[in-house]
N, CA, C, O and CB atoms as a CASP TS submission, in Angstrom:
PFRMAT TS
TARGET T0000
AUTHOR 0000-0000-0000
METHOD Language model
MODEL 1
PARENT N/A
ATOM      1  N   UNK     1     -20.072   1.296  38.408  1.00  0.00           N
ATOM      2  CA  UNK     1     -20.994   2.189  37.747  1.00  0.00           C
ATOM      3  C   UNK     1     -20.721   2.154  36.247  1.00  0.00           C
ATOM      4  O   UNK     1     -19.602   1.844  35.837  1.00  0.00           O
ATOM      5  CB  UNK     1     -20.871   3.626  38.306  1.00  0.00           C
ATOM      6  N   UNK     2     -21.865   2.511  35.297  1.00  0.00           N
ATOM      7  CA  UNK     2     -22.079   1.957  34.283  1.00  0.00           C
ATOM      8  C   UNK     2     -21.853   3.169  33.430  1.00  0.00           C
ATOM      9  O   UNK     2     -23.042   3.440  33.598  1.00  0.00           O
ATOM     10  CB  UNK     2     -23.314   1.228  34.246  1.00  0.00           C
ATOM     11  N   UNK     3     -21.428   4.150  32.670  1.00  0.00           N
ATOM     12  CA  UNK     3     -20.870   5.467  32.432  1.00  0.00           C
ATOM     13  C   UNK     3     -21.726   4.787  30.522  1.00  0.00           C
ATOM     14  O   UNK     3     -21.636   3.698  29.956  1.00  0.00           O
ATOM     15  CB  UNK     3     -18.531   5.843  32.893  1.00  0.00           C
ATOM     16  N   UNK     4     -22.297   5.805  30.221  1.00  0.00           N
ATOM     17  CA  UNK     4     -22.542   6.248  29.318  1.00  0.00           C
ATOM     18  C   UNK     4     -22.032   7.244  27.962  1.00  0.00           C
ATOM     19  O   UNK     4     -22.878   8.116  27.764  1.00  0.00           O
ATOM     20  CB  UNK     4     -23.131   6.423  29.812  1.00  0.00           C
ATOM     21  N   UNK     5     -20.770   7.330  26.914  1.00  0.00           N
ATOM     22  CA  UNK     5     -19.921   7.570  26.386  1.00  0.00           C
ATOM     23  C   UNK     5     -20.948   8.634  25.423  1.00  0.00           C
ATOM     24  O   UNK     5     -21.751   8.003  24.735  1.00  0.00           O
ATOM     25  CB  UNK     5     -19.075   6.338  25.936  1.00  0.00           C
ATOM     26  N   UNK     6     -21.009   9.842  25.318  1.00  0.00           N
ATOM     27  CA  UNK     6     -22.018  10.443  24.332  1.00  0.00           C
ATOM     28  C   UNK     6     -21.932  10.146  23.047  1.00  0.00           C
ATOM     29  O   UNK     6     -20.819   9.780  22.671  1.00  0.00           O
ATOM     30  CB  UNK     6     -22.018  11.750  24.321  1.00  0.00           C
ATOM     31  N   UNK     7     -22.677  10.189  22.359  1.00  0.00           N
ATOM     32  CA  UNK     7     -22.080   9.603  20.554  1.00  0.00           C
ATOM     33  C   UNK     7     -22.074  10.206  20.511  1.00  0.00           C
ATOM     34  O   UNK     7     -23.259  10.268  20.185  1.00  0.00           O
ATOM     35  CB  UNK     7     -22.392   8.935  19.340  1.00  0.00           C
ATOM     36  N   UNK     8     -21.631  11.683  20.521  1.00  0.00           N
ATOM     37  CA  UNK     8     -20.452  12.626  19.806  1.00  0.00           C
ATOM     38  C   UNK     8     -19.363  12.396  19.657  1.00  0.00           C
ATOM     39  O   UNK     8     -18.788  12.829  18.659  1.00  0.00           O
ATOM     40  CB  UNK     8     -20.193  13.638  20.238  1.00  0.00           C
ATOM     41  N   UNK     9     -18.450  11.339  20.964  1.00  0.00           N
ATOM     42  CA  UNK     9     -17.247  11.016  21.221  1.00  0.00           C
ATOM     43  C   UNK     9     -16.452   9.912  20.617  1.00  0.00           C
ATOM     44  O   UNK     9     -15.261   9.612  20.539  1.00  0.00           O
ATOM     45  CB  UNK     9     -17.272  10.886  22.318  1.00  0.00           C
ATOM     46  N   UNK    10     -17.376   9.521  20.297  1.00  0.00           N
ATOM     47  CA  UNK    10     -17.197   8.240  19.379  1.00  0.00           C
ATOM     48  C   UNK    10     -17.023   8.566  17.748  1.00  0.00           C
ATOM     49  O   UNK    10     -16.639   7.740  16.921  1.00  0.00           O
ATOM     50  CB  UNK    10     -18.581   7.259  19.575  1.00  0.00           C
ATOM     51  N   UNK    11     -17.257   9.446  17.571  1.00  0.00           N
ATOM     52  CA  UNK    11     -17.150   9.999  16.266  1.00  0.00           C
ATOM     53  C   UNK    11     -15.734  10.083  15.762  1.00  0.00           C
ATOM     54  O   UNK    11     -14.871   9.785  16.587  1.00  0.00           O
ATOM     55  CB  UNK    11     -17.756  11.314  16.249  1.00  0.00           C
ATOM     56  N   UNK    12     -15.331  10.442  14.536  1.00  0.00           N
ATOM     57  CA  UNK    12     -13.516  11.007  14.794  1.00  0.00           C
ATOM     58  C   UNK    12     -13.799  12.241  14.216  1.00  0.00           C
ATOM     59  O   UNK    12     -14.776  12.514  13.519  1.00  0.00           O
ATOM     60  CB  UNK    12     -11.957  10.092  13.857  1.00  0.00           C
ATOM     61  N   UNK    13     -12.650  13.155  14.631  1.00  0.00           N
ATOM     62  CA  UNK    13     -12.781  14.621  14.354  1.00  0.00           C
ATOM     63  C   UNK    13     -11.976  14.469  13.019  1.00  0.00           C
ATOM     64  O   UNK    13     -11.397  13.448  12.647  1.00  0.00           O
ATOM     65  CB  UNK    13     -12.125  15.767  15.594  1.00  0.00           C
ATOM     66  N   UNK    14     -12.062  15.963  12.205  1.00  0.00           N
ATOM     67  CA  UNK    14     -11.673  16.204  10.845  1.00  0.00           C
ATOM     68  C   UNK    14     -10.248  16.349  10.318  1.00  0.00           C
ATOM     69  O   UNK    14      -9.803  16.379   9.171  1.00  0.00           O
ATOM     70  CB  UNK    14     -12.263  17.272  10.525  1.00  0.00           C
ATOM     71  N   UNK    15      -9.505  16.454  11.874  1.00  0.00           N
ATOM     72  CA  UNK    15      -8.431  16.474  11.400  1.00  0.00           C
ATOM     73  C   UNK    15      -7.753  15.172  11.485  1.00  0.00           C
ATOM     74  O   UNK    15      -7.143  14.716  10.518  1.00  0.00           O
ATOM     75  CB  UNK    15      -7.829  17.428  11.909  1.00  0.00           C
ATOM     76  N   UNK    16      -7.840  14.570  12.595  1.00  0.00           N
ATOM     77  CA  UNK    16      -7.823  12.989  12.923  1.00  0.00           C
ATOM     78  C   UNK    16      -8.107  12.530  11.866  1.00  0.00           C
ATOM     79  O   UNK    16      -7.174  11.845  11.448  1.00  0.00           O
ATOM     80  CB  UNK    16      -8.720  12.382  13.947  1.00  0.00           C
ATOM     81  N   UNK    17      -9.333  12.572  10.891  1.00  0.00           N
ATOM     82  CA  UNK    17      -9.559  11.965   9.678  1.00  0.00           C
ATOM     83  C   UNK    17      -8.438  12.249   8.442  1.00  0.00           C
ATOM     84  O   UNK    17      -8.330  11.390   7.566  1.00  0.00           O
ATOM     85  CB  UNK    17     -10.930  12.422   9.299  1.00  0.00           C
ATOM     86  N   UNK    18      -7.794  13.197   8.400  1.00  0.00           N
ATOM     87  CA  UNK    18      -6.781  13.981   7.602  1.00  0.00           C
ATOM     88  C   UNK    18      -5.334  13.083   7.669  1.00  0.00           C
ATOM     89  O   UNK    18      -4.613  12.585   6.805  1.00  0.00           O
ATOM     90  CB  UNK    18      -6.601  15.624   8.303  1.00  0.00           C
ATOM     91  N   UNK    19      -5.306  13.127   8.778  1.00  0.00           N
ATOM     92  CA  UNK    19      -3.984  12.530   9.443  1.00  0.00           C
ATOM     93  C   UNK    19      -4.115  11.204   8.685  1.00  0.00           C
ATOM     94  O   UNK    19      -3.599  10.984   7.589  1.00  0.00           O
ATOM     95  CB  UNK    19      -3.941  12.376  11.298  1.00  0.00           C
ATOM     96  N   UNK    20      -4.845  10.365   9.373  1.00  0.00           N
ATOM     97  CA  UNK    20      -5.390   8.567   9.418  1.00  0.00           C
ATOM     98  C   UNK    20      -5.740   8.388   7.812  1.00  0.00           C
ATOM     99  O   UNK    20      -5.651   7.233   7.396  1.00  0.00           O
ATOM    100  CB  UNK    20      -7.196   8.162  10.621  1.00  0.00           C
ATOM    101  N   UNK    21      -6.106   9.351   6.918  1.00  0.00           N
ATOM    102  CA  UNK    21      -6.162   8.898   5.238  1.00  0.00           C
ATOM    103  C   UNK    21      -4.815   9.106   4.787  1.00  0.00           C
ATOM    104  O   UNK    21      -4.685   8.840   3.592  1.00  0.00           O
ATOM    105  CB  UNK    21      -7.244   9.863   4.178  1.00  0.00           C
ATOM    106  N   UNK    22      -3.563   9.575   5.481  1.00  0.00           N
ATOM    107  CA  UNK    22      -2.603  10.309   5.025  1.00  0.00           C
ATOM    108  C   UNK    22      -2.617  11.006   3.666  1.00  0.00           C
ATOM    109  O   UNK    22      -2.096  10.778   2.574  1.00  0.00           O
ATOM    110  CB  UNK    22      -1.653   9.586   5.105  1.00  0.00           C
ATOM    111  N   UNK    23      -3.724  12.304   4.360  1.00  0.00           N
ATOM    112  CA  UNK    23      -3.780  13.590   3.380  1.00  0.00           C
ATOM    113  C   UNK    23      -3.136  14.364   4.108  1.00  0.00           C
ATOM    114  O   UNK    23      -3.461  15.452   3.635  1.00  0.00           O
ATOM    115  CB  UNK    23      -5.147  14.247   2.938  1.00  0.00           C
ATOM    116  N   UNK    24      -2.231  14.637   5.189  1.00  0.00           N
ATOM    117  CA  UNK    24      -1.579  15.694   6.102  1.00  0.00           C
ATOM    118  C   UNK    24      -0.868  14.036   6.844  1.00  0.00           C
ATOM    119  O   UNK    24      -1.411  12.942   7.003  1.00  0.00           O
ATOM    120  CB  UNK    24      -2.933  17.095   7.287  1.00  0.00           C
ATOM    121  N   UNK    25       0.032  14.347   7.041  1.00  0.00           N
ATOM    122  CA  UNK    25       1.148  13.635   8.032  1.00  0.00           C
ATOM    123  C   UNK    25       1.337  14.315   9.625  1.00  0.00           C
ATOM    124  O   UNK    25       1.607  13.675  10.641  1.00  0.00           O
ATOM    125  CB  UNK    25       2.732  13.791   7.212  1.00  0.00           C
ATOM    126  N   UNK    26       1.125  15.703   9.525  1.00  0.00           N
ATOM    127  CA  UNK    26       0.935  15.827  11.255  1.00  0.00           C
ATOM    128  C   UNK    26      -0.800  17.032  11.645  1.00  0.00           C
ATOM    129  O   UNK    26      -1.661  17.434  10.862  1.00  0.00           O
ATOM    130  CB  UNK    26       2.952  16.952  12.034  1.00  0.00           C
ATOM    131  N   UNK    27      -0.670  17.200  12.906  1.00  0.00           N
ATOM    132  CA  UNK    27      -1.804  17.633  13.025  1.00  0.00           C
ATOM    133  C   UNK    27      -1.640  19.352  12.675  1.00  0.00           C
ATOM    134  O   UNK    27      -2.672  19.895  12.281  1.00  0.00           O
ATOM    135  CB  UNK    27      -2.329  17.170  14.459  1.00  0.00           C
ATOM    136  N   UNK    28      -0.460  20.169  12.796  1.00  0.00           N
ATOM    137  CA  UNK    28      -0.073  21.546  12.521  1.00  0.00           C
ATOM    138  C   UNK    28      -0.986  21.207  11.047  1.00  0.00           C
ATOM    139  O   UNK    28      -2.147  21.583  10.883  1.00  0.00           O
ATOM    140  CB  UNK    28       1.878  22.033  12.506  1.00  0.00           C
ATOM    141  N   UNK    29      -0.351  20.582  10.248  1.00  0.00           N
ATOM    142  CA  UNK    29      -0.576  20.420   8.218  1.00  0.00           C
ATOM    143  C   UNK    29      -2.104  20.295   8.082  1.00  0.00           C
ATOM    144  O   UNK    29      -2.734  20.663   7.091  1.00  0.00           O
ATOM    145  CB  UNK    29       0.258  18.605   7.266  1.00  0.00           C
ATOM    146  N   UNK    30      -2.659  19.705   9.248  1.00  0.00           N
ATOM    147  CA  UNK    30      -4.427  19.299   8.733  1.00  0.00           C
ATOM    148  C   UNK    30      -4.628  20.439   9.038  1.00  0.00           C
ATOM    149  O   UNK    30      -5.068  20.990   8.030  1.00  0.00           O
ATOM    150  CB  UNK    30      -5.591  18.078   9.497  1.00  0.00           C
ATOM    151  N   UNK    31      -4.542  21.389  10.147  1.00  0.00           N
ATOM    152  CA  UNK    31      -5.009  22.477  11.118  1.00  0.00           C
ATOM    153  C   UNK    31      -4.796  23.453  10.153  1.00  0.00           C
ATOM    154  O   UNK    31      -5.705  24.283  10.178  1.00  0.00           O
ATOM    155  CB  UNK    31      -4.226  22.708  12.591  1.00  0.00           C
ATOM    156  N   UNK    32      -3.932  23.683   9.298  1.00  0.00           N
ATOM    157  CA  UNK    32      -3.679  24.942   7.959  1.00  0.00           C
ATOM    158  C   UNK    32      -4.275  24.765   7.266  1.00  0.00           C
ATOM    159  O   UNK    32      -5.125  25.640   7.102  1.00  0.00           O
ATOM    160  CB  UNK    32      -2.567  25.186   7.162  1.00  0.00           C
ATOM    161  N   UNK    33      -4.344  23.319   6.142  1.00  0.00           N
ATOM    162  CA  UNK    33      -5.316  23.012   5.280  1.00  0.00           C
ATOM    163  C   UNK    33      -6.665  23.337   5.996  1.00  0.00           C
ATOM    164  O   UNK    33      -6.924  24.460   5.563  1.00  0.00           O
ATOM    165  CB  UNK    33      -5.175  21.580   4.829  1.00  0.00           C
ATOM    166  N   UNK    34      -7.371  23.088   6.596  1.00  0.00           N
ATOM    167  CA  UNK    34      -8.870  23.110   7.246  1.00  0.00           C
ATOM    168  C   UNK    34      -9.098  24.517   7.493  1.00  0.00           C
ATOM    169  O   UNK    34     -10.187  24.953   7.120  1.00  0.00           O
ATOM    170  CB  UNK    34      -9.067  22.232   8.709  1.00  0.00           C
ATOM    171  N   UNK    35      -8.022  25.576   8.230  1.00  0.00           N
ATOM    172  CA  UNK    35      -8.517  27.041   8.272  1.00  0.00           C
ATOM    173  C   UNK    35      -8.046  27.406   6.929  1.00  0.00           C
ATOM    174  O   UNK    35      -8.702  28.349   6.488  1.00  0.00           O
ATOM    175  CB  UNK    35      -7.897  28.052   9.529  1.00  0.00           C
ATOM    176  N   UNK    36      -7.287  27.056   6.259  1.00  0.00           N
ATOM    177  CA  UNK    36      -7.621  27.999   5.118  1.00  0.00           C
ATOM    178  C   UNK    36      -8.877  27.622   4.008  1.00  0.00           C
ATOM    179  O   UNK    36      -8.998  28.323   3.004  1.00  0.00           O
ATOM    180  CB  UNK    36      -6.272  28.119   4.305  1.00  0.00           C
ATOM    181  N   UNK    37      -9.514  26.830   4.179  1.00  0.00           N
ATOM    182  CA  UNK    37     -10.543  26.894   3.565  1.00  0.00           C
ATOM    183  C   UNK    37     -10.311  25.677   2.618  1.00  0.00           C
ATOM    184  O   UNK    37     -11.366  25.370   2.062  1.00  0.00           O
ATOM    185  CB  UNK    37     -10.782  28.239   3.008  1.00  0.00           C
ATOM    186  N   UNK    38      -9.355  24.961   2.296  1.00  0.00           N
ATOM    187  CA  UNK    38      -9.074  23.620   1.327  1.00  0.00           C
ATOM    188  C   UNK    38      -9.658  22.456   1.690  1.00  0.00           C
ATOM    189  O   UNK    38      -9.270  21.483   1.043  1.00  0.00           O
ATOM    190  CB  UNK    38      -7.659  23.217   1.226  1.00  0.00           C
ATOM    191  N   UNK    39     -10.408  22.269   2.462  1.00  0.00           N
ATOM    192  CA  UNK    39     -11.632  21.067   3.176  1.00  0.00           C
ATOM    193  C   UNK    39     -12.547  21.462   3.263  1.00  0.00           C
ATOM    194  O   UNK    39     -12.856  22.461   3.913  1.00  0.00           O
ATOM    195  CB  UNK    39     -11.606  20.489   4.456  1.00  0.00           C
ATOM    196  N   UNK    40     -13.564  20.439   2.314  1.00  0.00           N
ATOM    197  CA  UNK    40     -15.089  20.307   2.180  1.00  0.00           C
ATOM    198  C   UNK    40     -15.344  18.989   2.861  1.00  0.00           C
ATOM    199  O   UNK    40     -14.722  17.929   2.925  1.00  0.00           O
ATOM    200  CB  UNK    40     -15.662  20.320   0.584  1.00  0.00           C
ATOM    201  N   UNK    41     -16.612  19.487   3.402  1.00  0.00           N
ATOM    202  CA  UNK    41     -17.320  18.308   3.902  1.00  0.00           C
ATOM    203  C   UNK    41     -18.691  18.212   3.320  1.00  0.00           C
ATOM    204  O   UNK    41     -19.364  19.240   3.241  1.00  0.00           O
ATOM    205  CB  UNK    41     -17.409  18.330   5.404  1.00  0.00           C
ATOM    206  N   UNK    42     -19.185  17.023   2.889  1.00  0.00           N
ATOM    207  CA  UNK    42     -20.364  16.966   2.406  1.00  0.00           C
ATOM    208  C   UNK    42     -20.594  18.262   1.142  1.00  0.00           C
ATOM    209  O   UNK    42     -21.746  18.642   0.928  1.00  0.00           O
ATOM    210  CB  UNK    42     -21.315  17.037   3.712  1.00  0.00           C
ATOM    211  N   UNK    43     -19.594  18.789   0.469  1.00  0.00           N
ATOM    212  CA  UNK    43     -19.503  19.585  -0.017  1.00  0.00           C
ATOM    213  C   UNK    43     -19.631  20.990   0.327  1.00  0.00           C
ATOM    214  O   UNK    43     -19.674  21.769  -0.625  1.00  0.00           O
ATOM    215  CB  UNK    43     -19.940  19.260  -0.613  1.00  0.00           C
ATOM    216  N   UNK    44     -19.696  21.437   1.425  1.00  0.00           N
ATOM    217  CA  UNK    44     -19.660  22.948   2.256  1.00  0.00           C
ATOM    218  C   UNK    44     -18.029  22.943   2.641  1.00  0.00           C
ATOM    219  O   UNK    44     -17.593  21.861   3.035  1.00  0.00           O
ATOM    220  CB  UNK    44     -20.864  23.027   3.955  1.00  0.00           C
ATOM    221  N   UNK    45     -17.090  24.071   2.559  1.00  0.00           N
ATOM    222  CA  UNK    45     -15.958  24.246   2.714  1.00  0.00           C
ATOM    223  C   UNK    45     -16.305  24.126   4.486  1.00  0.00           C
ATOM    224  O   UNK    45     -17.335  24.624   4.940  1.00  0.00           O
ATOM    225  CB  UNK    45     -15.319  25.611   1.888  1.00  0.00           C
ATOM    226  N   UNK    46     -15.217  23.341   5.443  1.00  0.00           N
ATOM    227  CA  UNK    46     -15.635  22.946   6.985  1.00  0.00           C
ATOM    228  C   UNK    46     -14.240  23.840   7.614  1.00  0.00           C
ATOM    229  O   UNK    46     -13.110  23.486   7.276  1.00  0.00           O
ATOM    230  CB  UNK    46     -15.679  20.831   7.416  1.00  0.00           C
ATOM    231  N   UNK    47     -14.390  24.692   8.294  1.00  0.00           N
ATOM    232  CA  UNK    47     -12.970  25.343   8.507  1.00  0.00           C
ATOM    233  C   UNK    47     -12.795  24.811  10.174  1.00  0.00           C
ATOM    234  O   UNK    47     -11.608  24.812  10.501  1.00  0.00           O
ATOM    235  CB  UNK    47     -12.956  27.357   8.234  1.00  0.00           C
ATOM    236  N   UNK    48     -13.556  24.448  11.067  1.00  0.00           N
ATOM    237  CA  UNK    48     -13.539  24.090  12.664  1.00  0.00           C
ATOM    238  C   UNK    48     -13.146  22.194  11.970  1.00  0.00           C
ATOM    239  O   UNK    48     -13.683  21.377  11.223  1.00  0.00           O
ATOM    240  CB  UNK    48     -15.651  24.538  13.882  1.00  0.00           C
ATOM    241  N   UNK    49     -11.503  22.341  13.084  1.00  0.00           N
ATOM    242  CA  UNK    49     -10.469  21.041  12.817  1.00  0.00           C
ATOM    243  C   UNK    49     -10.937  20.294  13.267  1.00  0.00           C
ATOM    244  O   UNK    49     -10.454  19.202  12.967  1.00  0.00           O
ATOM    245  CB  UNK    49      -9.171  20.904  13.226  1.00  0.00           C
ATOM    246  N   UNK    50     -12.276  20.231  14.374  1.00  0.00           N
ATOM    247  CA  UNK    50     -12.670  20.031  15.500  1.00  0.00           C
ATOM    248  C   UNK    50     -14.244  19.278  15.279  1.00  0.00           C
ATOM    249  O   UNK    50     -14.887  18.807  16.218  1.00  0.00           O
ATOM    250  CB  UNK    50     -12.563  21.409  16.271  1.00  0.00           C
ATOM    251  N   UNK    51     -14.651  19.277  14.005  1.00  0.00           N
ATOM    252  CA  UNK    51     -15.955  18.904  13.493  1.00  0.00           C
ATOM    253  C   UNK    51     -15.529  17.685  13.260  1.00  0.00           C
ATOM    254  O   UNK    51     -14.610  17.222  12.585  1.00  0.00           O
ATOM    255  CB  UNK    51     -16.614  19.656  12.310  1.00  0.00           C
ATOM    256  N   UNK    52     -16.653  17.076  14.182  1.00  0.00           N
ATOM    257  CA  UNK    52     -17.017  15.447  14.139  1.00  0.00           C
ATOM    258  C   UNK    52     -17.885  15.233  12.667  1.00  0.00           C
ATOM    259  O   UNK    52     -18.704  15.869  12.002  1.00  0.00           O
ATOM    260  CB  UNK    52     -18.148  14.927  15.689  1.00  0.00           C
ATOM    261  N   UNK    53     -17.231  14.044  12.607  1.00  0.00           N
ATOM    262  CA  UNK    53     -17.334  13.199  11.422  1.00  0.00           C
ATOM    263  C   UNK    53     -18.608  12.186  11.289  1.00  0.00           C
ATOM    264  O   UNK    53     -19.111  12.136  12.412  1.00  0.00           O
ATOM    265  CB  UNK    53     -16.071  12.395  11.387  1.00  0.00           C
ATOM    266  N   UNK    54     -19.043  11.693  10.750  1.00  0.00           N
ATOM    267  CA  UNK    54     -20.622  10.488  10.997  1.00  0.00           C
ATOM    268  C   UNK    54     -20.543   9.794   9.497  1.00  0.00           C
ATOM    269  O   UNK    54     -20.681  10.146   8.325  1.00  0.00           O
ATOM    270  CB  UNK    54     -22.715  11.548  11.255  1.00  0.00           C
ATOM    271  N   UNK    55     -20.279   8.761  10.139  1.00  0.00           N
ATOM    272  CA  UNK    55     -20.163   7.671   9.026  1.00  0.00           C
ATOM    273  C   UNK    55     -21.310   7.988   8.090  1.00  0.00           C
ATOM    274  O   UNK    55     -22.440   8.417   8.322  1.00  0.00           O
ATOM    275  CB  UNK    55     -20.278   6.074   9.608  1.00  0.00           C
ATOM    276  N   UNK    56     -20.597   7.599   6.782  1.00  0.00           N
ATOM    277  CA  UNK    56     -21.588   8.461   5.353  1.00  0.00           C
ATOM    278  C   UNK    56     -21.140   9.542   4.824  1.00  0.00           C
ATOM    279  O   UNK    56     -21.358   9.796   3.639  1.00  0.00           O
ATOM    280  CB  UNK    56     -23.028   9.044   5.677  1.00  0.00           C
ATOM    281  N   UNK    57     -20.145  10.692   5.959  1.00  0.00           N
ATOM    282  CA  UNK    57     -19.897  12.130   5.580  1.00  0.00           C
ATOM    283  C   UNK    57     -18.776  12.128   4.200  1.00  0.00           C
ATOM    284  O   UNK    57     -17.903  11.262   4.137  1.00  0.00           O
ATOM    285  CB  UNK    57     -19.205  12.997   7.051  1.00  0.00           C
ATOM    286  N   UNK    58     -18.866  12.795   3.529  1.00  0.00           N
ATOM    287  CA  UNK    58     -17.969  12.881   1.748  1.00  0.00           C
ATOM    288  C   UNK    58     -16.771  14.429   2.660  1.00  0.00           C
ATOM    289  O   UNK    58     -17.110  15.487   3.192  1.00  0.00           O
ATOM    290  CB  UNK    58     -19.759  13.812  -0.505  1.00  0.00           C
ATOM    291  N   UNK    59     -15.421  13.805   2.438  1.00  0.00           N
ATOM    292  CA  UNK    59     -14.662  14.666   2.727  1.00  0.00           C
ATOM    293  C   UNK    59     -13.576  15.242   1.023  1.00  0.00           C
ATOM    294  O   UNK    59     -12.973  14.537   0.215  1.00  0.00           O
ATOM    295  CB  UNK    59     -13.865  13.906   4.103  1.00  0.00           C
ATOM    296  N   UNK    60     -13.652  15.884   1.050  1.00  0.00           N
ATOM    297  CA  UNK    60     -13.146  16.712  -0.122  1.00  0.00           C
ATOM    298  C   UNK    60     -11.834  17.286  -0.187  1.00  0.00           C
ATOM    299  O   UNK    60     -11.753  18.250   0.574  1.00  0.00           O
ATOM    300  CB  UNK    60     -13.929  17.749  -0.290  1.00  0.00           C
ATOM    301  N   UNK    61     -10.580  17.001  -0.934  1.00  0.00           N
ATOM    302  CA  UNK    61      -9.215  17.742  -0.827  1.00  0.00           C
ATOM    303  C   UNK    61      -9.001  17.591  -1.944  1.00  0.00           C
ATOM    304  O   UNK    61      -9.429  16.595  -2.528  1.00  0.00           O
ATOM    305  CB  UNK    61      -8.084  17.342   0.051  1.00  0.00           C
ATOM    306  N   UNK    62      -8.172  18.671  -2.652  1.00  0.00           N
ATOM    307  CA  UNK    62      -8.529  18.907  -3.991  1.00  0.00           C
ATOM    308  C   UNK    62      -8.983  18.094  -5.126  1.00  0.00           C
ATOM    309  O   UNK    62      -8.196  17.699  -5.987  1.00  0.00           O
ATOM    310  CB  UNK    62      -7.697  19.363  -4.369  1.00  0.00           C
ATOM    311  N   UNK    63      -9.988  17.889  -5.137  1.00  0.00           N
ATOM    312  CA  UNK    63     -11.049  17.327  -5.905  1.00  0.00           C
ATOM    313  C   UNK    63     -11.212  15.242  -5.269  1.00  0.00           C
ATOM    314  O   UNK    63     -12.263  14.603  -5.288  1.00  0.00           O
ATOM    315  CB  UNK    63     -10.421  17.670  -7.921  1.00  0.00           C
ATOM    316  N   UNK    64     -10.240  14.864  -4.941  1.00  0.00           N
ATOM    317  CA  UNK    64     -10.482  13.709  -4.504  1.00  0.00           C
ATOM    318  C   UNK    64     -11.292  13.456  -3.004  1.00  0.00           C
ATOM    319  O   UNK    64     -11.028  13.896  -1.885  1.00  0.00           O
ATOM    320  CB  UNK    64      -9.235  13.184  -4.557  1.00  0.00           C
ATOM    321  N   UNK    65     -12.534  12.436  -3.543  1.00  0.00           N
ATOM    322  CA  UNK    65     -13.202  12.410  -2.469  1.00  0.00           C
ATOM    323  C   UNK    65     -13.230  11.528  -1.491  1.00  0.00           C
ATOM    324  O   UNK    65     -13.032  10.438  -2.027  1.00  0.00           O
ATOM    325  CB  UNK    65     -14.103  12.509  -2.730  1.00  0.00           C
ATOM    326  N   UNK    66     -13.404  11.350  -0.037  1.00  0.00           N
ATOM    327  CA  UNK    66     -13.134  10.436   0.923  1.00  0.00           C
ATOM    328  C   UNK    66     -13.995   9.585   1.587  1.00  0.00           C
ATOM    329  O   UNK    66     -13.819   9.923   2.758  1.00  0.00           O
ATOM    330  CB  UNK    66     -12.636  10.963   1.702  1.00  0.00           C
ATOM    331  N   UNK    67     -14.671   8.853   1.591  1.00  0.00           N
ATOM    332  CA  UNK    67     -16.007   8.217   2.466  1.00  0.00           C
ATOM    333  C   UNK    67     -15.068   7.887   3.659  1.00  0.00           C
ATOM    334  O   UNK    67     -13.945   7.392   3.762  1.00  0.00           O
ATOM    335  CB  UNK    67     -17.000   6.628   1.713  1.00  0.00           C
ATOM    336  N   UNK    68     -16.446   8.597   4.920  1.00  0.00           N
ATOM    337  CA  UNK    68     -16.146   8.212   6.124  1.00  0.00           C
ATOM    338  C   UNK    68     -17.087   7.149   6.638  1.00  0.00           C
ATOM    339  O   UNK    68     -18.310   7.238   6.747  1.00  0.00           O
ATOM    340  CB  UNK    68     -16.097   9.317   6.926  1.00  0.00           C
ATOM    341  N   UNK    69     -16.002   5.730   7.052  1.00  0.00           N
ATOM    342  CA  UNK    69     -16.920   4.538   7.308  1.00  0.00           C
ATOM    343  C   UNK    69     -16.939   4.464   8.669  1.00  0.00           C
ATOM    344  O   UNK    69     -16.421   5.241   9.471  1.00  0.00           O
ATOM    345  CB  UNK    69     -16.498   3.176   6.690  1.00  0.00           C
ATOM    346  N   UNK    70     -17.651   3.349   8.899  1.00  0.00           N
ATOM    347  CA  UNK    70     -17.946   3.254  10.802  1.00  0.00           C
ATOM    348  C   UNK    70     -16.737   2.500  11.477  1.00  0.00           C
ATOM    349  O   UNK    70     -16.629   2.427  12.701  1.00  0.00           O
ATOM    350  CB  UNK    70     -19.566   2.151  11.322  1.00  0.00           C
ATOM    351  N   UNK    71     -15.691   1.857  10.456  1.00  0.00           N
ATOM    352  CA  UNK    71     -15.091   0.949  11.149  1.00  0.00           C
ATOM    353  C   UNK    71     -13.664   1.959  11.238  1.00  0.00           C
ATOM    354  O   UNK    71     -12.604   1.347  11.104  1.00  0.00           O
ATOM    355  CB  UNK    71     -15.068  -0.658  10.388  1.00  0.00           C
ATOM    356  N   UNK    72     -13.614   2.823  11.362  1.00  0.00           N
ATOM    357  CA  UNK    72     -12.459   3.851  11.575  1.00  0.00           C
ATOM    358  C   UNK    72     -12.098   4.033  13.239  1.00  0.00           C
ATOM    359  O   UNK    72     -10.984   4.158  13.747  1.00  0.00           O
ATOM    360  CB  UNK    72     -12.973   5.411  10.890  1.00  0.00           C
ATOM    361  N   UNK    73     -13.115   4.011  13.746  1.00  0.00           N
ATOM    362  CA  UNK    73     -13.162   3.954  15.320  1.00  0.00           C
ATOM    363  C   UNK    73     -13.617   3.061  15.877  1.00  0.00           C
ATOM    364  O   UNK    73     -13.638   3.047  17.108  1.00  0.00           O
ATOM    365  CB  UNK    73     -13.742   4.807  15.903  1.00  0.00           C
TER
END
């Protein structure tokens, strides 16, 4: 049987992205930065660690900005 993967899943989440640019070294450090409000996405402060990413999205930590590409996953 032939299983269908949702493209949500395929995405990477925000903290995963944190980790993998090494802007945070573990997942506790992304999970503080992100609820306290120090991560923008697309320029809106993103506080859920848990928000999928889509190639194109501009990630923000103090003032340096991040392009998220497709070949990450």
């Amino acid at each position: 049987m032939n299983q269908q993967i949702p493209q949500e899943e395929h995405r990477i989440r925000l903290d995963q992205f944190l980790k993998l640019q090494g802007i945070t070294s573990t997942g506790g450090m992304a999970k503080q930065r992100i609820q306290s409000g120090e991560v923008l996405v697309n320029g809106e402060v993103e506080i859920r660690r848990g928000r999928r990413l889509r190639p194109g999205d501009r990630v923000t930590v103090e003032g340096e900005i991040y392009l998220v590409e497709e070949d990450l996953w």
